[in-house]
N, C-alpha and C positions, 0 to 999 in steps of 0.2 A: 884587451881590456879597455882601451882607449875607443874603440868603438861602442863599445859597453855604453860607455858612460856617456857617448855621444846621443845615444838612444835615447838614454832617461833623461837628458839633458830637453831630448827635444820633444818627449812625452808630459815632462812637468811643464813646457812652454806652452801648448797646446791645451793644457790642463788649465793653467791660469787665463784664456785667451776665452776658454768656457766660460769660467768664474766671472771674466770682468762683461762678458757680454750679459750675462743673469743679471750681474750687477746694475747693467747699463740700462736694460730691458723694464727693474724695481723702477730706478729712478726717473725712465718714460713715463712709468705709469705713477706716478706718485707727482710730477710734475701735471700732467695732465686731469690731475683730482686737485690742484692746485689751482688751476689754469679757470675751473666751474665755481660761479659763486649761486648759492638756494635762496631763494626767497622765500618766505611759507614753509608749506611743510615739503619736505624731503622726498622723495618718491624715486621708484626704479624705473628709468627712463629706457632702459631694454627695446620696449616693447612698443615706442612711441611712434605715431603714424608718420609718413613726411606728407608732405604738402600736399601734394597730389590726392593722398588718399583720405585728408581731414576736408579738403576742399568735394570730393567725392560722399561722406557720410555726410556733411551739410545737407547738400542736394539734396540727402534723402530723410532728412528731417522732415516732421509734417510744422504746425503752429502751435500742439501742443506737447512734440516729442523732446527728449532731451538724451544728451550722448555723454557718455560718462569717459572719459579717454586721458590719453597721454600723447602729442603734439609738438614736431616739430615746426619751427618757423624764422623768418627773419622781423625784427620787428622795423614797421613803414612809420608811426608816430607814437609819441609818448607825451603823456602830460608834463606841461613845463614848468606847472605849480607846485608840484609835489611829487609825480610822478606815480599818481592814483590810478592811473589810469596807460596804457599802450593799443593799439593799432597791429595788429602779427598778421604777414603776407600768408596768404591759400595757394599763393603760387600760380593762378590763374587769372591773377589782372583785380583778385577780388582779396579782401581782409576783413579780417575780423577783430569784434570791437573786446577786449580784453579788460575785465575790470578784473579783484582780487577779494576771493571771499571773505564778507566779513569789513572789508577795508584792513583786514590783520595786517597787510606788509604793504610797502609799496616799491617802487625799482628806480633805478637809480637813470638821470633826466636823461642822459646821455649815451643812449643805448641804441641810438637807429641804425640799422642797418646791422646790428649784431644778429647772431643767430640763438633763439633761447626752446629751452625744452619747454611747455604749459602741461600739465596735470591739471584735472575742473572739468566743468561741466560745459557742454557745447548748447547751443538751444538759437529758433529763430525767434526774433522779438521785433516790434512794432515798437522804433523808440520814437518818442514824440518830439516835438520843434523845441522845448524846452530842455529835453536833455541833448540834442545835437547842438542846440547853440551853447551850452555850459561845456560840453566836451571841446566844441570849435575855440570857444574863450580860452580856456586854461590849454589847448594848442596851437596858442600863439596867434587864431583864427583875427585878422582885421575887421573892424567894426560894419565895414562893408559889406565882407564876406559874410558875416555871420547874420545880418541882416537879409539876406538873399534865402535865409533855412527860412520856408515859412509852410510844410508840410510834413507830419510823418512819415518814417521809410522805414522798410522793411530792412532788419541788418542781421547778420552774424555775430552771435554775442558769445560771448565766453568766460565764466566765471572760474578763475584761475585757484586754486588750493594751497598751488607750488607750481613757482618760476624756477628753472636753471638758466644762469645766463652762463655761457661761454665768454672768457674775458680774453 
């Protein structure tokens, strides 16, 4: 009998060691829903590109094409005024200029080098000396530096709908 009981003893042990792993398993994932703050609207980030291959459909943009996507990235700069505005690495040495549709939401100043999901629209754009030296300003750019913008460039732009930032 005594072995009996040693059995069930070590079958309810086992049984509990399931339970608390499920348990542990909820509270990974409910920590790491914790962990993401949304900016804008909400979206299923599933399916989002990494770097390499938003850097890749760029490319293939024409001047009047546009990309409709979900995008991972690091972000390189963010605006210091308000934070209207970020800078997200292509992972190629190249970035894109990230504004938020609407100006509905903005992100919070202190996010460089974090890693954020983008939802929006991708598109190549001619921005003028006027709006690189307003973006260089409000990123901290020196009166020097910003002086020195005295041409047009072709840039990677990207109008954001919804930010997930990993915190």
């Amino acid at each position: 009998m005594k072995g009996f009981n040693i059995i069930i003893v070590i079958f309810l042990l086992f049984g509990s060691c399931k339970e608390q792993n499920a348990q542990s398993k909820t509270e990974e994932k409910v920590a790491s829903i914790k962990e993401m703050q949304v900016f804008g609207e909400s979206f299923n980030s599933d399916n989002a590109m990494k770097e390499a291959e938003i850097s890749r459909a760029f490319e293939d943009l024409g001047e009047t094409d546009t990309l409709t996507t979900a995008f991972y990235g690091v972000v390189t700069d963010v605006c210091k005024a308000k934070g209207c505005w970020m800078k997200v690495s292509l992972g190629d040495g190249r970035e894109t200029m990230v504004t938020f549709k609407d100006y509905g939401f903005f992100v919070p100043k202190d996010i460089v080098g974090k890693e954020v999901v983008l939802s929006g629209k991708g598109f190549i754009e001619k921005m003028s000396v006027k709006d690189q030296q307003h973006f260089a300003k409000d990123g901290g750019a020196s009166e020097a530096e910003i002086s020195k913008i005295t041409a047009a460039k072709v840039t990677r732009s990207f109008i954001a709908d919804g930010v997930i930032l990993e915190q």
